[in-house]
NUBA-451759 format. One record per residue (C-alpha): z, x, y. Coordinates in pm, 1 decimal. Each point is the difference from the previous one (the first is absolute). Last residue first. Layout:
+----------+----------+----------+
:       pz :       px :       py :
+----------+----------+----------+
:        Z :        X :        Y :
...
+----------+----------+----------+
//
This chain:
+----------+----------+----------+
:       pz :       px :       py :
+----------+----------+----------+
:   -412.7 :    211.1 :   2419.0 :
:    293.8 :    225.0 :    -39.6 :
:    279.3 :   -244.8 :   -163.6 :
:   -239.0 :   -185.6 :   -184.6 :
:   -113.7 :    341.5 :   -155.3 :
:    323.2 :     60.2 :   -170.0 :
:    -88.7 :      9.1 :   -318.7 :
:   -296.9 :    227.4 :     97.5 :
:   -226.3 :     70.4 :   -357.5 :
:     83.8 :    365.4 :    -99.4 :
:   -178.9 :    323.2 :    -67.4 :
:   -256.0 :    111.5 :   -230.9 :
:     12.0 :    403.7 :    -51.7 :
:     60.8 :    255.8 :    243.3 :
:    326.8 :   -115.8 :    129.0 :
:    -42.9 :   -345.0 :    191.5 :
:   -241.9 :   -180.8 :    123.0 :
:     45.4 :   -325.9 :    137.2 :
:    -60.4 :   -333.6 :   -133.5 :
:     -1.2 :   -254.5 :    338.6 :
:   -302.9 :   -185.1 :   -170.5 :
:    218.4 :    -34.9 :   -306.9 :
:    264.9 :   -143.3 :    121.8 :
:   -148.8 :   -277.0 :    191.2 :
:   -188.6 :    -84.7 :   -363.1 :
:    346.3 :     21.9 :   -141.1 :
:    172.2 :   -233.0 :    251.3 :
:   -286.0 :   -243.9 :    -51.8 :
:      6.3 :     20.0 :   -363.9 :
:    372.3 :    -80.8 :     41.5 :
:    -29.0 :   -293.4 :    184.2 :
:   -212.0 :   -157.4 :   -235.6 :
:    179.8 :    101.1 :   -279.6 :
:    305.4 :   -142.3 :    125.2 :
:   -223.9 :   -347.7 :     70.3 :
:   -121.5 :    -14.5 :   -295.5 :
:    349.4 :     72.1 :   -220.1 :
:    179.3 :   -236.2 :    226.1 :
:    253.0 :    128.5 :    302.5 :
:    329.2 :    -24.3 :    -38.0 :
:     94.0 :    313.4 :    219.5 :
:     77.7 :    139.3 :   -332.9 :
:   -369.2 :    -46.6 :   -123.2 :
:   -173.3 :    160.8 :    292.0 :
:    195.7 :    300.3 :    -66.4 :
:    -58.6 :      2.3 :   -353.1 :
:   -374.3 :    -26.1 :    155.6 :
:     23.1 :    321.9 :    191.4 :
:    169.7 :    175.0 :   -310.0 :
:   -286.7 :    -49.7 :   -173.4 :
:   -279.7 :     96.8 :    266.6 :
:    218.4 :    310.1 :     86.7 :
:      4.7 :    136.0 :   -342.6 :
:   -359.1 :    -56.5 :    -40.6 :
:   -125.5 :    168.3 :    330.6 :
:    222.8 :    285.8 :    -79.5 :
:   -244.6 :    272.3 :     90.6 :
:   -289.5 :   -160.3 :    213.8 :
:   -120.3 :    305.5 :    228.4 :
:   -375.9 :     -7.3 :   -131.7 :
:    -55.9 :   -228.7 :    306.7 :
:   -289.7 :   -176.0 :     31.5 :
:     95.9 :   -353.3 :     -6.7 :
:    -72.6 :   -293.5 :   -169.6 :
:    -28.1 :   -272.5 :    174.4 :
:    260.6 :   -289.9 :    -71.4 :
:    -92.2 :   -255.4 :   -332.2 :
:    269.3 :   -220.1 :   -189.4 :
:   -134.1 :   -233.2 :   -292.6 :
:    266.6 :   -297.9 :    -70.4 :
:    -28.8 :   -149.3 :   -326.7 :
:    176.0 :   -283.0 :   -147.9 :
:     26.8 :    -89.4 :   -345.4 :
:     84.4 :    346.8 :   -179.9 :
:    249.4 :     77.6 :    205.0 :
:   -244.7 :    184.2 :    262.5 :
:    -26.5 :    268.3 :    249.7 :
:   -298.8 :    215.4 :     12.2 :
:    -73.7 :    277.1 :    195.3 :
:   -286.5 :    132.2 :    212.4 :
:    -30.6 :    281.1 :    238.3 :
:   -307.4 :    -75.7 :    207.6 :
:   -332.1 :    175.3 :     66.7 :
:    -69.7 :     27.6 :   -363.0 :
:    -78.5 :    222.3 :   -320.1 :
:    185.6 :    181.9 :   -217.3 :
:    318.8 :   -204.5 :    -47.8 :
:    295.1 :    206.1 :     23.6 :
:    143.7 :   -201.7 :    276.5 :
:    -15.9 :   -331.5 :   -230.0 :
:    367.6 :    -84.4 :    -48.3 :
:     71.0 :   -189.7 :   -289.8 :
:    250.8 :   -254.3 :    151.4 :
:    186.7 :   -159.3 :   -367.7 :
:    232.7 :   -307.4 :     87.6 :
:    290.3 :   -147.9 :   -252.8 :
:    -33.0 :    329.8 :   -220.9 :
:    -30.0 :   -103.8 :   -383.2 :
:   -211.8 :    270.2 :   -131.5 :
:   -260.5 :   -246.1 :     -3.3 :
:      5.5 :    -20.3 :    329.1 :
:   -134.1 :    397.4 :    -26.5 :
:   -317.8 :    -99.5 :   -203.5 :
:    -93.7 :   -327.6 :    233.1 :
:     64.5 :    259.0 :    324.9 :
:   -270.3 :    228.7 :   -171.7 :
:   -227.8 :   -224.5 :    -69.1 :
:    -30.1 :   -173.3 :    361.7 :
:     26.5 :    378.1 :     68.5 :
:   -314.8 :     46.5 :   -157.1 :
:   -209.3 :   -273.8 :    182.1 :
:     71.3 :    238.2 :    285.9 :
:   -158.8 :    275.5 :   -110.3 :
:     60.5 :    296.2 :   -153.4 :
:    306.6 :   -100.1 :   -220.5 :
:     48.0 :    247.1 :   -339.9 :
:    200.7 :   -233.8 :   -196.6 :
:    240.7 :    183.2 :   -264.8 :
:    299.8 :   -245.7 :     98.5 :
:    243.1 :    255.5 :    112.7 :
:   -129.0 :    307.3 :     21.1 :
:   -322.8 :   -157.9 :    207.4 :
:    159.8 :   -232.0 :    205.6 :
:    205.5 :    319.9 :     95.6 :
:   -293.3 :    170.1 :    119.5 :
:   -121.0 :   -367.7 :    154.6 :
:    333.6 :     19.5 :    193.1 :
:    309.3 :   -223.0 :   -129.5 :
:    166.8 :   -242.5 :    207.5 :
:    256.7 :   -160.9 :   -251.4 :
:    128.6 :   -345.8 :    230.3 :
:    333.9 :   -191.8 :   -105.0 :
:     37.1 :    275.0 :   -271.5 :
:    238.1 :    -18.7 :   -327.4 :
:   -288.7 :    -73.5 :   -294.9 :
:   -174.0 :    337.4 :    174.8 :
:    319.1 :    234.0 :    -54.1 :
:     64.3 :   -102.8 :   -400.5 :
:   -332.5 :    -29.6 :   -201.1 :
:   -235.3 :    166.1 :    214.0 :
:    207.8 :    287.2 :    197.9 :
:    174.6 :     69.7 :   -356.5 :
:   -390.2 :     32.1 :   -130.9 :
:   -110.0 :    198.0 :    258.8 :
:    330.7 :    258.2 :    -47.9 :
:   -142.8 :    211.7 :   -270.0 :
:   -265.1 :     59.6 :    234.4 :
:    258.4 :    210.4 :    157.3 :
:      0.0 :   -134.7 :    443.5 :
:    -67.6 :    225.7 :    298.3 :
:   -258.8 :    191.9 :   -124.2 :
:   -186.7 :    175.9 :    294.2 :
:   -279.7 :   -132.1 :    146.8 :
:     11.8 :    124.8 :    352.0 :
:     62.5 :   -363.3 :    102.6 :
:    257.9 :     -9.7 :   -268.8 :
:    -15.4 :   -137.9 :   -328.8 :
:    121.7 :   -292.8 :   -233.4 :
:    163.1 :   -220.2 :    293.3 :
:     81.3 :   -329.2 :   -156.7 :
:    104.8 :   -187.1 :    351.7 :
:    214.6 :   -243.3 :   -112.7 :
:    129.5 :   -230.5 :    269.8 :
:    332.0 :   -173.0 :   -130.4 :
:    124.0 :   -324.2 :    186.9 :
:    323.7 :   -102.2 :    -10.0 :
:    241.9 :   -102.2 :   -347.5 :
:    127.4 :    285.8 :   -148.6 :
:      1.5 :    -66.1 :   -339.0 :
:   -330.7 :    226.6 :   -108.2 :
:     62.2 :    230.9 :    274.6 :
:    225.9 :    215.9 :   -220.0 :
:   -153.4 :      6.0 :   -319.6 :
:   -337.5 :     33.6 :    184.2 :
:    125.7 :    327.2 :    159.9 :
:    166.5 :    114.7 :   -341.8 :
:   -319.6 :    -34.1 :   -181.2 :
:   -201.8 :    119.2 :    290.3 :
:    247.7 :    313.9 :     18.6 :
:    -16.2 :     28.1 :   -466.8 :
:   -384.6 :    -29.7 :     33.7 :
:    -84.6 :    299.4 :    254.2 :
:    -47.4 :    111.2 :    360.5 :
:     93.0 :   -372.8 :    189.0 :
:   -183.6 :    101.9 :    289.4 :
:    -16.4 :   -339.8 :    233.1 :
:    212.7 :   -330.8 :    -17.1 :
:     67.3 :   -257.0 :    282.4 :
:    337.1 :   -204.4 :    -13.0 :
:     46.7 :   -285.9 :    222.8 :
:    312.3 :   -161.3 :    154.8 :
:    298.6 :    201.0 :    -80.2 :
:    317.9 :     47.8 :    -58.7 :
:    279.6 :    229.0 :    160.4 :
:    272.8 :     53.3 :   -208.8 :
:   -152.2 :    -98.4 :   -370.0 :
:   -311.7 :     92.9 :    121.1 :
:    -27.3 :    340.1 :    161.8 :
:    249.7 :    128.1 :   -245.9 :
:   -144.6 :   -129.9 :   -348.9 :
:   -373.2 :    114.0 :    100.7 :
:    158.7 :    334.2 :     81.0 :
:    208.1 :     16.5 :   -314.1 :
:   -313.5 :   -102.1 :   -228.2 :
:   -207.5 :    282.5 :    170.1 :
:    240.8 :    239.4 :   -105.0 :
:    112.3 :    -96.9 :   -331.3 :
:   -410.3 :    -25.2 :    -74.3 :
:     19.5 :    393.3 :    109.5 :
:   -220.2 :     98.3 :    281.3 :
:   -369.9 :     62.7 :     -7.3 :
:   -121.4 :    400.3 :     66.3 :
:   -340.8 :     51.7 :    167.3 :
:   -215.7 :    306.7 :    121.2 :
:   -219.4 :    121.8 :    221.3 :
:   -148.3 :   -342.7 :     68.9 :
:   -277.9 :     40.9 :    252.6 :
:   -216.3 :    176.2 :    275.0 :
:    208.1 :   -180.6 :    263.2 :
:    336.2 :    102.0 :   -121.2 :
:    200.1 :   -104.6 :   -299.0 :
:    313.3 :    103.9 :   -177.6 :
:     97.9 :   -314.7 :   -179.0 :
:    324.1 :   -180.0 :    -67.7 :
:     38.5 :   -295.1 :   -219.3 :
:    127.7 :   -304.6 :    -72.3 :
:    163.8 :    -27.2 :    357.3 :
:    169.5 :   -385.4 :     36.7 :
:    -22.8 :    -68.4 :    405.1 :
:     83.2 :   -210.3 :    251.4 :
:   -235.5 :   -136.5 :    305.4 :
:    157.0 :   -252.6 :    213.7 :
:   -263.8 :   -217.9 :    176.5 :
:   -221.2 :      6.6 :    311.9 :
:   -362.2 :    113.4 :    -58.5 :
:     25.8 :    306.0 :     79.6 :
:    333.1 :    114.9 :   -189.5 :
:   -142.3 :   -103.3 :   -293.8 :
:   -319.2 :    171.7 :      9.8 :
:    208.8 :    285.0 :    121.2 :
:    276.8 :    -66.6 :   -328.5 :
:   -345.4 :    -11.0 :   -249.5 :
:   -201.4 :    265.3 :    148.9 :
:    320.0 :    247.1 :    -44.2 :
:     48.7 :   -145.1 :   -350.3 :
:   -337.4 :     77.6 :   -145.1 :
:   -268.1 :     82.0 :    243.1 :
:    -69.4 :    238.2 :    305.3 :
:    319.0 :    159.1 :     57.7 :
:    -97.6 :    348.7 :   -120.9 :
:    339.4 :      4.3 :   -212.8 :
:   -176.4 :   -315.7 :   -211.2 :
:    332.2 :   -159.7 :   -213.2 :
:    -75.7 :   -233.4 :   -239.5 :
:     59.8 :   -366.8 :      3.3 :
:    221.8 :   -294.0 :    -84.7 :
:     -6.8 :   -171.4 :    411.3 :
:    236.9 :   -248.8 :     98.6 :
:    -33.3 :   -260.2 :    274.5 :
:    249.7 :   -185.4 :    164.9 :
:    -68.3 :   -216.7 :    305.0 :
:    146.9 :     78.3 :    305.8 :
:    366.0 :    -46.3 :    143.1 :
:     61.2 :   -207.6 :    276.9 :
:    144.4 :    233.0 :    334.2 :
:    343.5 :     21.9 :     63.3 :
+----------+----------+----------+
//
């Protein structure tokens, strides 16, 4: 019988176009070598042109889920994406709060379409209780911006901006500089507030990046199960990403997919 792999769970929402959420998190998962389970928060209906419309699941529901996966089967890294409102990250951080492993928050606040994907009632439960719980938050500079207030455009502002979200009590904060306006690379920052590690890869053109975020998280949970430490899982994961992202492929009429399998084509 063959060893097992490491665990990794995923509290998400569901994406039916397969691009992001839950279905990004298990292939991300499943790429990269570990054993992706899965807590659903909520379920979206969602295509390439956007979110059509979203309903979260009962607390009872997502605590029951969290409470099966591991009290059977454990776990060795949590990462965290659409939490929907301020009673599921309130239960979510409730629940990873004793748990022990690594927890990768990744505070998503919109989609890539920019549909709402989190109340603003919920920023401050996301603030006070999820961000105090994460190994490594990884918010974009949108989410930078609900969060903390700080509008980055350069890079001097994500020096800022990680300062403002390590205040929040997250072990790590990556601001990820994608959305930067200007630049031949795609920058990010990783630091705990005394080291810093700046990660650059080309940025490409490909408007077919839906679920780069969701991916990127769940690709350094990954990292972290195998034992890896926080710079060197991010490391690996902004290369995985970056490969993902060239491969992007369209898909509907709208913005398709990064390739989360593109290590298996290429």
């Amino acid at each position: 019988m063959s060893s097992r792999p490491p665990l990794v769970l995923t509290v998400a929402g569901s994406d039916s176009g397969g691009g992001a959420g839950i279905q990004a998190d298990l292939k991300t998962m499943l790429a990269l070598g570990v054993h992706g389970m899965s807590v659903l928060t909520a379920v979206t209906a969602q295509n390439s042109r956007g979110v059509l419309g979203a309903w979260e699941l009962p607390e009872e529901a997502v605590r029951a889920q969290f409470r099966a996966v591991v009290d059977d089967i454990g776990v060795q890294a949590v990462k965290t994406g659409m939490l929907a409102s301020a009673p599921l990250v309130e239960t979510v951080a409730e629940l990873l709060a004793p748990v022990g492993v690594p927890v990768v928050v990744d505070p998503v606040g919109v989609s890539k379409h920019g549909d709402p994907l989190l109340a603003a009632s919920a920023l401050d439960s996301v603030r006070t209780k999820l961000l105090p719980v994460a190994t490594v938050a990884t918010p974009n500079l949108d989410e930078v911006a609900q969060l903390t207030g700080i509008v980055v455009e350069d890079e001097p502002g994500m020096r800022r901006a990680a300062d403002a979200i390590l205040a929040h009590g997250p072990r790590w904060a990556l601001i990820k500089g994608g959305h930067l306006p200007s630049g031949e690379d795609a920058v990010d920052l990783l630091t705990d507030g005394s080291e810093e590690h700046w990660l650059r890869a080309p940025r490409h053109d490909n408007r077919h990046t839906h679920g780069t975020g969701c991916t990127l998280a769940s690709a350094v949970a990954s990292g972290l199960a195998k034992g890896m430490a926080v710079p060197s899982a991010v490391r690996a994961a902004k290369e995985y990403v970056t490969g993902a992202i060239a491969a992007g492929f369209s898909l509907g009429t709208g913005i398709g997919p990064v390739d989360h399998g593109w290590r298996f084509r290429h």
